[in-house]
Backbone as CSV, one residue per row, in Angstrom:
resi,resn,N_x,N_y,N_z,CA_x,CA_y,CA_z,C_x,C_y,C_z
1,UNK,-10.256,-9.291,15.742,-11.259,-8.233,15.830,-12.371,-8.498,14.824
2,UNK,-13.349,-8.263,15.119,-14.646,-8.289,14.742,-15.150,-7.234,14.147
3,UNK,-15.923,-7.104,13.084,-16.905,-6.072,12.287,-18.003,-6.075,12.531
4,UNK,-18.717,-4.837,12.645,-20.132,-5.378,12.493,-20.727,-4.258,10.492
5,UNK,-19.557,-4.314,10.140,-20.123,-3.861,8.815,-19.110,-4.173,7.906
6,UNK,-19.143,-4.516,6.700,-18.010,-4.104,5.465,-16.983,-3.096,5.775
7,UNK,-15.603,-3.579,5.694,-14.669,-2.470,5.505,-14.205,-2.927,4.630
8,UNK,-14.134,-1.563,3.384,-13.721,-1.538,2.233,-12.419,-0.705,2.440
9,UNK,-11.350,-0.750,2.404,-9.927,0.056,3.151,-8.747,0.135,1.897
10,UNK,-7.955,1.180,2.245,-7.213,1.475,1.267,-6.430,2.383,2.024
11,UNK,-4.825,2.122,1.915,-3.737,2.828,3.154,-3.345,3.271,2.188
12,UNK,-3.451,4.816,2.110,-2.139,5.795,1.340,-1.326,6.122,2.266
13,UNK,-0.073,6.569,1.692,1.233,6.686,2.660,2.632,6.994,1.806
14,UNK,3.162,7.796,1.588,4.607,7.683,0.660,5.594,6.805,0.808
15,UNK,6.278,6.348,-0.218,6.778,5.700,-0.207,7.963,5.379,1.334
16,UNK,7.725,4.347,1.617,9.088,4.509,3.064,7.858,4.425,4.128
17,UNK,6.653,5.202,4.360,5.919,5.164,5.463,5.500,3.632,6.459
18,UNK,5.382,2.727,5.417,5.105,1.652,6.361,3.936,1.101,5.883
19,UNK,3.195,1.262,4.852,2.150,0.749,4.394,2.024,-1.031,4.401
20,UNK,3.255,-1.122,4.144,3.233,-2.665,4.254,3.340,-3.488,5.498
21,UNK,3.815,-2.855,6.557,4.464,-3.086,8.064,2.605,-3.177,8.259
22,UNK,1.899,-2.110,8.299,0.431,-1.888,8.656,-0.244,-2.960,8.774
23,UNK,-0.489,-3.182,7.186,-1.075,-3.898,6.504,-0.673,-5.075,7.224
24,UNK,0.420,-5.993,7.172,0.845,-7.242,7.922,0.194,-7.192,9.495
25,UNK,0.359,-6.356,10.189,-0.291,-5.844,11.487,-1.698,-6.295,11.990
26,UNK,-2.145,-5.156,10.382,-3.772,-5.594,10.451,-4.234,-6.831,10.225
27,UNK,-3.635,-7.438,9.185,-3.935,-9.355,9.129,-4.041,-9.873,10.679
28,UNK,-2.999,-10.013,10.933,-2.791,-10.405,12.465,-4.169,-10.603,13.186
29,UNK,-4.685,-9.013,12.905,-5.608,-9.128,13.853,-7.186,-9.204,13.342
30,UNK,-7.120,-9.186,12.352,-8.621,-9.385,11.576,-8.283,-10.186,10.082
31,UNK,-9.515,-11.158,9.901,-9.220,-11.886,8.326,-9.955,-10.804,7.656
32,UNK,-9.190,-10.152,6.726,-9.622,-9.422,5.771,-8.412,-9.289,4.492
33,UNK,-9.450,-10.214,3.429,-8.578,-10.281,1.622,-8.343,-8.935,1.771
34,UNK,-6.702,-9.059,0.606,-5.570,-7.712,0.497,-5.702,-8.174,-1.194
35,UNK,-5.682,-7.200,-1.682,-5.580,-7.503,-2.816,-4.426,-6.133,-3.405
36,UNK,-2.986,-6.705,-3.161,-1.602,-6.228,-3.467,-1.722,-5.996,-5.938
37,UNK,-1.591,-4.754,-5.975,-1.138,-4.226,-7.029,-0.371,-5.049,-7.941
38,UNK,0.960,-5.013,-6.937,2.473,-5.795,-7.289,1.689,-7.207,-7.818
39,UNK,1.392,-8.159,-6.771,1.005,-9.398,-6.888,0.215,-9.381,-8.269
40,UNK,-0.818,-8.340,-8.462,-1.500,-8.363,-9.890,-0.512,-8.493,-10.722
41,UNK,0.211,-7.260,-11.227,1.074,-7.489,-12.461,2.453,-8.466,-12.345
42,UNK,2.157,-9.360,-11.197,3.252,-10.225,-11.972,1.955,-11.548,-11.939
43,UNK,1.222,-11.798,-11.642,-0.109,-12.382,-12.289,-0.170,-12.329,-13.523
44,UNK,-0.325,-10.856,-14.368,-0.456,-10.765,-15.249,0.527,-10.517,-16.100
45,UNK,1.799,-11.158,-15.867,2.990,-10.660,-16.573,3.024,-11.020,-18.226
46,UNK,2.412,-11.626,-18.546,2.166,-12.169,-19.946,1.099,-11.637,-20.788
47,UNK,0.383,-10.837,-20.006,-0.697,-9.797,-20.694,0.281,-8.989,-21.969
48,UNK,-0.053,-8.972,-22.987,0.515,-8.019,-24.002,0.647,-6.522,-23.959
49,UNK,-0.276,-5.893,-23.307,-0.413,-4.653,-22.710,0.835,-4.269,-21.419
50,UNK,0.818,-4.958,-20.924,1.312,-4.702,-19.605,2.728,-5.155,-20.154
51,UNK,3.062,-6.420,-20.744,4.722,-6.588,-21.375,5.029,-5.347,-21.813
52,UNK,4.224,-4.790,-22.957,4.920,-3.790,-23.756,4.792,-2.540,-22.790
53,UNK,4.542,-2.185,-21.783,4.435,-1.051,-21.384,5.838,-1.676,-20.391
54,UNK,5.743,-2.636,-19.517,7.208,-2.549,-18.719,7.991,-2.566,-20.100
55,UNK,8.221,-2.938,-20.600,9.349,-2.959,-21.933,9.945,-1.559,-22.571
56,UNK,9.004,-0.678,-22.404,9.285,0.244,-22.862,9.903,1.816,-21.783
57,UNK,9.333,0.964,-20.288,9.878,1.911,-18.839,8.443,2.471,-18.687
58,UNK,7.461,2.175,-19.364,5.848,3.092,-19.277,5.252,2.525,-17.685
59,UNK,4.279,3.302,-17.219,3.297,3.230,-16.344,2.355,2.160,-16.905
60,UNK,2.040,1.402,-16.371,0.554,0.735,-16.997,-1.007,1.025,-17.097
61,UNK,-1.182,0.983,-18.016,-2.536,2.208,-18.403,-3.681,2.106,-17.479
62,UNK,-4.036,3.285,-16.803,-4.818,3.418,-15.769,-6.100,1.585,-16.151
63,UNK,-6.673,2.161,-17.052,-7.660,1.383,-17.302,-7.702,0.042,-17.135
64,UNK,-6.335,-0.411,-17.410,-5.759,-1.597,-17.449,-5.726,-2.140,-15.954
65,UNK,-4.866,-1.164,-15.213,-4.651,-1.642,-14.092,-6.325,-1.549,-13.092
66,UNK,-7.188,-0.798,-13.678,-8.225,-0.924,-12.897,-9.210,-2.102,-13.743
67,UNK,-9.253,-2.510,-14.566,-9.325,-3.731,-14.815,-9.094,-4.814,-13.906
68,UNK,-7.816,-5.178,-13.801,-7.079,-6.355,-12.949,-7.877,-6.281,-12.144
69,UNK,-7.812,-4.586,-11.391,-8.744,-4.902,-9.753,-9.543,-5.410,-9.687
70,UNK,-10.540,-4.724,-10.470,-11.882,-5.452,-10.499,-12.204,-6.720,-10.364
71,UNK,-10.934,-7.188,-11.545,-11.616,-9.305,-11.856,-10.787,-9.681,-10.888
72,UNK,-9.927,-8.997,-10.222,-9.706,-10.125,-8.742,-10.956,-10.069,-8.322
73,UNK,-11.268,-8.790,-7.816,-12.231,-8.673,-6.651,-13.468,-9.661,-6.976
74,UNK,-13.692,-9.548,-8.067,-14.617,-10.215,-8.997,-14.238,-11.846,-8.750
75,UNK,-13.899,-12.623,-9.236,-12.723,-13.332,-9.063,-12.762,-14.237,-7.663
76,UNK,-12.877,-13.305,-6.296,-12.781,-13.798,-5.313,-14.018,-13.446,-5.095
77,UNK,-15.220,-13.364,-5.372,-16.216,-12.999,-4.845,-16.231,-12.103,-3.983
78,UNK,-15.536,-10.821,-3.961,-15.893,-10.089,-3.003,-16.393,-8.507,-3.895
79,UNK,-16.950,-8.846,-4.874,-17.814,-7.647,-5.118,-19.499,-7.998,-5.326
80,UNK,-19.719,-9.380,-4.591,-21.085,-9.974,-4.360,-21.986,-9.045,-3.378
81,UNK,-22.339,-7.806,-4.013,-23.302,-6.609,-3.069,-22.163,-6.022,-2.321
82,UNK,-22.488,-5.524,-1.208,-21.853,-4.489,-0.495,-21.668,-5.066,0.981
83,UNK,-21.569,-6.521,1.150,-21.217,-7.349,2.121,-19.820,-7.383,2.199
84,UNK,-19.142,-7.518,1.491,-17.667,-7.768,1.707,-16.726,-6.644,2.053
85,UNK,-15.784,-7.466,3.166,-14.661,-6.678,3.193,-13.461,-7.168,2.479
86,UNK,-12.602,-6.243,2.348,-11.075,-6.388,1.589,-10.123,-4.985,1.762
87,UNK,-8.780,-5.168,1.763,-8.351,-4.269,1.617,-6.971,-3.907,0.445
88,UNK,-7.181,-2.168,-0.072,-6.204,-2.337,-1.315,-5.016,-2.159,-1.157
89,UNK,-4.212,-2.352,-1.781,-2.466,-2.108,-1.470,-1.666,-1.794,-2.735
90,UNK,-1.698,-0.697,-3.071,-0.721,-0.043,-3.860,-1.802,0.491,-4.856
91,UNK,-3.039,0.866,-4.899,-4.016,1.199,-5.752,-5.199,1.869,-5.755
92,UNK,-5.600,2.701,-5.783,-5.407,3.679,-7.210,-4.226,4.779,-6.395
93,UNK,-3.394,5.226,-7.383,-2.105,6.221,-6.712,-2.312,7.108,-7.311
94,UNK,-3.593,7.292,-8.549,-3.446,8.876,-8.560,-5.230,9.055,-8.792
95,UNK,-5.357,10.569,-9.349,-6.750,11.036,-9.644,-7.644,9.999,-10.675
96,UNK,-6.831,9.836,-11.705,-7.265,9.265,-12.423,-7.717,7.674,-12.169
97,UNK,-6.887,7.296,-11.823,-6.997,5.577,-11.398,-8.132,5.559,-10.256
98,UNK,-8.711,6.843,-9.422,-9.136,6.918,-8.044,-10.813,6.859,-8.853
99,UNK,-10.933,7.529,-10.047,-11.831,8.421,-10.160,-12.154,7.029,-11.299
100,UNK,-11.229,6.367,-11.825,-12.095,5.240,-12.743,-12.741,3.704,-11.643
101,UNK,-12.010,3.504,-10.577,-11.711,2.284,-9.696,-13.536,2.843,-9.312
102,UNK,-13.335,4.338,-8.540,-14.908,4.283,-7.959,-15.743,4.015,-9.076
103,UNK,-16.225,4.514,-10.068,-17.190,4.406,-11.081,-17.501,2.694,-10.783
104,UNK,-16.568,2.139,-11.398,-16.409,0.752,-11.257,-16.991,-0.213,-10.145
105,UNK,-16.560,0.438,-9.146,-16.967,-0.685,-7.431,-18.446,0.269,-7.339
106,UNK,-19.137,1.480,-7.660,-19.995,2.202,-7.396,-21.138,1.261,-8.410
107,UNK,-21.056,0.583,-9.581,-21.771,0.190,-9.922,-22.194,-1.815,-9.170
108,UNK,-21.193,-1.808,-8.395,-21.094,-3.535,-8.062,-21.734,-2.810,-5.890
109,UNK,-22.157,-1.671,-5.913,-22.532,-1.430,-4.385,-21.247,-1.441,-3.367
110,UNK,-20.257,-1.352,-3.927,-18.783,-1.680,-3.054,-17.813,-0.479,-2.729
111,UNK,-18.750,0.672,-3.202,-17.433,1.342,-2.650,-16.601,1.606,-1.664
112,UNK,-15.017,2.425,-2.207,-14.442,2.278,-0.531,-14.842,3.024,0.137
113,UNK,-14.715,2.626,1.618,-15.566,3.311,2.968,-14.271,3.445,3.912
114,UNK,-13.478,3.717,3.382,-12.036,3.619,4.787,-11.083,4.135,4.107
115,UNK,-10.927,5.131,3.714,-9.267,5.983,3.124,-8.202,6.649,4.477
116,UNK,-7.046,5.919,4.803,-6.284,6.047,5.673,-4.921,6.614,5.223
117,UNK,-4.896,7.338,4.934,-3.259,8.065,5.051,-2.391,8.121,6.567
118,UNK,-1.097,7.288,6.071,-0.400,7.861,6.821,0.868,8.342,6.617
119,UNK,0.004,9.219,8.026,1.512,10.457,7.920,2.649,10.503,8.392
120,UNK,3.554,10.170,7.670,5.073,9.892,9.002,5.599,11.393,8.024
121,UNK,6.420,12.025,8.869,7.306,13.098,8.553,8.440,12.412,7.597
122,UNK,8.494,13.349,6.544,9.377,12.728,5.218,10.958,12.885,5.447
123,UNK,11.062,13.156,6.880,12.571,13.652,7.219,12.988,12.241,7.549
124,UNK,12.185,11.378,9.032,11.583,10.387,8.837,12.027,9.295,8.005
125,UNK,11.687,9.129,6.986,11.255,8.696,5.872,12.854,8.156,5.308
126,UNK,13.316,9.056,5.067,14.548,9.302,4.564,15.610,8.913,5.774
127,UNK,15.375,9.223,6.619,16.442,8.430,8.093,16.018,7.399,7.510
128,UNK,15.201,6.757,7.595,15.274,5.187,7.230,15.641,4.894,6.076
129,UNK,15.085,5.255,5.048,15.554,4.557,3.814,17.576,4.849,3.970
130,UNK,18.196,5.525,4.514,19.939,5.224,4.977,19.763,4.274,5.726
131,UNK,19.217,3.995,6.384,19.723,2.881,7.127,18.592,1.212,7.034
132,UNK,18.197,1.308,5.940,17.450,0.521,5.235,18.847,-0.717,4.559
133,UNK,19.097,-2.177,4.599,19.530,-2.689,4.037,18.328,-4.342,3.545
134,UNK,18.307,-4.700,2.913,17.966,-6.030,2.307,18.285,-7.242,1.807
135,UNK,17.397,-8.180,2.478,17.856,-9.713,1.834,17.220,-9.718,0.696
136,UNK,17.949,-9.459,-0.962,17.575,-9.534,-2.466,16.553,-11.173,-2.191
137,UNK,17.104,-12.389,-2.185,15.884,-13.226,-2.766,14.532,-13.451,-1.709
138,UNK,14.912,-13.068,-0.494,13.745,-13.460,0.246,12.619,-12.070,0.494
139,UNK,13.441,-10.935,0.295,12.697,-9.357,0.171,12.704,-8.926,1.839
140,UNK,13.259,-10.157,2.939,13.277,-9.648,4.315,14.243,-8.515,4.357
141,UNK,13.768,-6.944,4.863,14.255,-5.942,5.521,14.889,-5.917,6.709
142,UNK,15.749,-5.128,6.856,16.081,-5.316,8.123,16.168,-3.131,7.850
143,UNK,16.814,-2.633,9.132,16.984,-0.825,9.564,17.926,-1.331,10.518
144,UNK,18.793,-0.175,10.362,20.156,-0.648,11.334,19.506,0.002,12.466
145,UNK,18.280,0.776,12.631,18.223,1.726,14.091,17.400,0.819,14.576
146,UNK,16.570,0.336,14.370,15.668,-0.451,14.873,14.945,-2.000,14.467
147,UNK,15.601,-2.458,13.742,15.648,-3.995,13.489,16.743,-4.122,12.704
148,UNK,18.045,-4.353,13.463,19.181,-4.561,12.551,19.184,-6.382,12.621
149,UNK,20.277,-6.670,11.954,20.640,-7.815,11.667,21.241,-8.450,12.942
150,UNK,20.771,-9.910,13.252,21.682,-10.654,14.393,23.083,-9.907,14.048
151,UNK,23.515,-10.462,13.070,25.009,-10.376,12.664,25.373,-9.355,11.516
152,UNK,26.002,-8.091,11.576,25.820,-6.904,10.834,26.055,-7.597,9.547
153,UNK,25.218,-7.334,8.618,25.525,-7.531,7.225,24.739,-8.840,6.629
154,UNK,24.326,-9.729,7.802,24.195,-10.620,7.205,22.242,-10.819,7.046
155,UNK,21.789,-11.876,6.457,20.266,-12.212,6.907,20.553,-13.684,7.888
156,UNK,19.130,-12.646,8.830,19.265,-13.544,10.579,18.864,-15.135,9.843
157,UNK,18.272,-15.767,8.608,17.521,-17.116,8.371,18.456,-17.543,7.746
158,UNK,19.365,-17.045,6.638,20.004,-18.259,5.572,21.593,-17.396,5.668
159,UNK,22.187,-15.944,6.516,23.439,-15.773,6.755,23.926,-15.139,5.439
160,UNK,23.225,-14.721,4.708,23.819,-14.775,3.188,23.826,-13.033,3.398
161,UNK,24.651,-12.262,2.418,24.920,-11.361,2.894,23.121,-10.178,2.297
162,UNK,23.465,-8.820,2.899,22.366,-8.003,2.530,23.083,-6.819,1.751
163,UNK,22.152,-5.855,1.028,22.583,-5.132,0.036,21.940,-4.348,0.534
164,UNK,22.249,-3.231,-0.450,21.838,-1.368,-0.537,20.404,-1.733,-1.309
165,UNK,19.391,-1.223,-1.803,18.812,-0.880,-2.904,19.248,-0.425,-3.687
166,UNK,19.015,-0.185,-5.767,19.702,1.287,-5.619,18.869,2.393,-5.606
167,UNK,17.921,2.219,-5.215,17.342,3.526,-4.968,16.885,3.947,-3.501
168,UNK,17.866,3.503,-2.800,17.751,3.453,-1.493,18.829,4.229,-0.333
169,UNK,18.492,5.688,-1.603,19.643,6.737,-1.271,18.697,7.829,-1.531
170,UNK,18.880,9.031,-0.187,18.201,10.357,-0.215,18.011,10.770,-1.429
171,UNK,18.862,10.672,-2.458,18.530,11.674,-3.426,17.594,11.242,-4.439
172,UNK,17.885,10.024,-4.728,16.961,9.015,-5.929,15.617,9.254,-4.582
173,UNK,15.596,9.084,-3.634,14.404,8.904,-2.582,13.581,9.924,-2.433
174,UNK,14.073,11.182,-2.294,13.601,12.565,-2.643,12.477,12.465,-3.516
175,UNK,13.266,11.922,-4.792,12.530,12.387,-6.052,11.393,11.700,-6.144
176,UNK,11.486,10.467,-5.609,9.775,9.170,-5.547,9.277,10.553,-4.286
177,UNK,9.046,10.860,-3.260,8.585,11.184,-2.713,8.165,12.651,-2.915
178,UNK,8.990,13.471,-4.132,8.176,15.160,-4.427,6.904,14.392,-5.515
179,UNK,7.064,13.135,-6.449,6.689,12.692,-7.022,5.398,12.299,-6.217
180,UNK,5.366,11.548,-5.422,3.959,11.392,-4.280,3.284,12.497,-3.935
181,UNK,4.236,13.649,-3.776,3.649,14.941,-2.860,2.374,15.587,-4.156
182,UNK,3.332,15.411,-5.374,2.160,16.150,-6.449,1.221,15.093,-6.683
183,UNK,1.102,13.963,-6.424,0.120,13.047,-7.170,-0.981,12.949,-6.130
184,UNK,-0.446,13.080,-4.640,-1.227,12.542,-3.461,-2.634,13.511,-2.861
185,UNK,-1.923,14.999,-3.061,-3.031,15.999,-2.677,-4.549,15.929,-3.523
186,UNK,-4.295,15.787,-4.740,-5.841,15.508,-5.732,-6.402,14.165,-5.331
187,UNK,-5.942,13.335,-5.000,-6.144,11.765,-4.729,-6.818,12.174,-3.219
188,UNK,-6.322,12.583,-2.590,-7.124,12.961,-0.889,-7.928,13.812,-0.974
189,UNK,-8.408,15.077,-2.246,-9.499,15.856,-1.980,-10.317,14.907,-2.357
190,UNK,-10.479,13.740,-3.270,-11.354,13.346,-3.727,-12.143,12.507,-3.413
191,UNK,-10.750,11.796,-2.205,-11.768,11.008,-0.938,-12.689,11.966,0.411
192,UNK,-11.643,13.050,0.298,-12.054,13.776,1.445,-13.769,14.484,1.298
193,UNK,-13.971,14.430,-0.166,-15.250,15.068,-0.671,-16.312,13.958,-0.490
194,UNK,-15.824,12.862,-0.668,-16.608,11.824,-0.037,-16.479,10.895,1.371
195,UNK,-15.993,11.869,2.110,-16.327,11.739,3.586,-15.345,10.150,3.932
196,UNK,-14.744,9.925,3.023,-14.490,8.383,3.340,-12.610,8.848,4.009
197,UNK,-11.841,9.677,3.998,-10.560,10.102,4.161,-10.245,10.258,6.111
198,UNK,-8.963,9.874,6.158,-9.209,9.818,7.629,-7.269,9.787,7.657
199,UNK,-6.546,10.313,8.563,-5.061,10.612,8.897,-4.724,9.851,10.189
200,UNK,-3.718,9.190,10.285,-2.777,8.840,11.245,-1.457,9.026,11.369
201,UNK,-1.318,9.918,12.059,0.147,10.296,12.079,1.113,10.055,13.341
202,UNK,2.339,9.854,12.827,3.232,9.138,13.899,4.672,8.671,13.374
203,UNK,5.886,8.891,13.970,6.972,8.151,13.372,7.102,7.065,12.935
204,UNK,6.560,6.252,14.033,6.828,4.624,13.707,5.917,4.076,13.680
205,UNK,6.005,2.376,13.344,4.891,1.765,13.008,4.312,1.258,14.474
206,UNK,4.705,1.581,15.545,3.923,1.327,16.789,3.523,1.952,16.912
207,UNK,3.793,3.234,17.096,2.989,4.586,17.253,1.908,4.526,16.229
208,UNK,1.771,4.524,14.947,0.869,4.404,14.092,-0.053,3.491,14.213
209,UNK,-0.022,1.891,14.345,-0.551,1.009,13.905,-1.815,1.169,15.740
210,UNK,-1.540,1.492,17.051,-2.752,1.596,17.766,-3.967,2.718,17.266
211,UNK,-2.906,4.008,17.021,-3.997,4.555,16.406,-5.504,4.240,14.766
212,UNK,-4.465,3.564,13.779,-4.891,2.670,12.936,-6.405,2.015,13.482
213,UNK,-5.551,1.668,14.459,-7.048,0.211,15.057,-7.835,0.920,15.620
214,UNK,-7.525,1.682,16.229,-8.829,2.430,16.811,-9.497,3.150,15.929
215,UNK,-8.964,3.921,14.578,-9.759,3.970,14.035,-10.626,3.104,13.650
216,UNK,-10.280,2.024,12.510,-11.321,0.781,12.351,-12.321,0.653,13.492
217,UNK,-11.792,0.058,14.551,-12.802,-0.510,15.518,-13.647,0.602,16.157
218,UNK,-13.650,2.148,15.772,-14.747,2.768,16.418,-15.432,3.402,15.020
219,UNK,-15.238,3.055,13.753,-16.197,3.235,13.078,-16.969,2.143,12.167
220,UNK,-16.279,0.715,12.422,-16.812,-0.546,11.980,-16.934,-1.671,12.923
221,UNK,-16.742,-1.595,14.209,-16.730,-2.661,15.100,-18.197,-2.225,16.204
């Protein structure tokens, strides 16, 4: 798929929704740089800031982490004017991080133009994460309801067995997700005030991901 403008994009979604399923989706069908959170801080795992804050169980300081963004984006040339597209993945997750990231891309002509939440029902959410198991070194998922394993227990590429998470139980799962519920509502008025906020809702990631595209392609294609 084709653009005929910059999409600057950023998928909110609670934890379990599928943000990452999306995201892989959308590659598929359009080249557009992802610039993944995760991937930053283990980039930067030797930063002194960022050691001592995992070291201690801390968050990493807003500023910090909107830093990183920047000198990727920077970095890859894609804050050269307001030509480029890219999209974010796991960043900014709250008011604060939302409200320093714009200042930032607002002075380089880049701001984001595509805030997508999606909405899967958190009941949802939680059916899956039970029936959620994982291959630990390769990070391949499998769901016993709907992509289980060739062979129960095992991974379909190297046979080796799959595990639980441990936080891959309703109750520890709950708590990341009341945790989203308070952080997420200030984070969406603030896109929603700037016209850039937009919802897709749906159980699964098929159901979700046509609607997805049609958004994109009828407000940037």
């Amino acid at each position: 798929m084709s653009l005929s403008r910059p999409l600057r994009l950023l998928l909110l979604g609670a934890p379990g929704s599928g943000k990452g399923t999306q995201t892989s989706k959308l590659l598929k069908e359009m080249s557009l740089p992802t610039l993944s959170s995760g991937d930053l801080l283990r980039q930067h795992g030797d930063d002194p800031k960022i050691k001592q804050a995992i070291a201690r169980g801390e968050l990493i300081p807003d500023d910090v982490m909107t830093g990183m963004v920047i000198g990727d984006l920077a970095r890859r040339q894609l804050l050269a004017g307001a030509g480029k597209s890219w999209l974010l993945d796991g960043f900014p997750r709250t008011l604060n991080q939302a409200v320093l990231l714009d200042k930032e891309l607002s002075s380089h002509d880049s701001k984001l133009n595509c805030v997508v939440e999606l909405n899967v029902p958190q009941s949802v959410i939680l059916e899956r994460i039970e029936n959620r198991w994982v291959h630990i070194p390769s990070g391949r998922i499998y769901n016993l309801q709907y992509n289980p394993p060739k062979v129960a227990g095992q991974d379909d590429v190297t046979g080796e067995p799959l595990s639980k998470r441990p936080d891959d139980n309703v109750e520890v799962f709950q708590r990341r997700l009341d945790k989203y519920n308070e952080l997420i509502e200030p984070l969406k008025q603030f896109y929603a005030k700037q016209g850039v906020l937009h919802t897709v809702d749906g159980e699964t990631s098929d159901i979700i991901f046509p609607k997805l595209l049609k958004l994109i392609r009828d407000n940037f294609s």
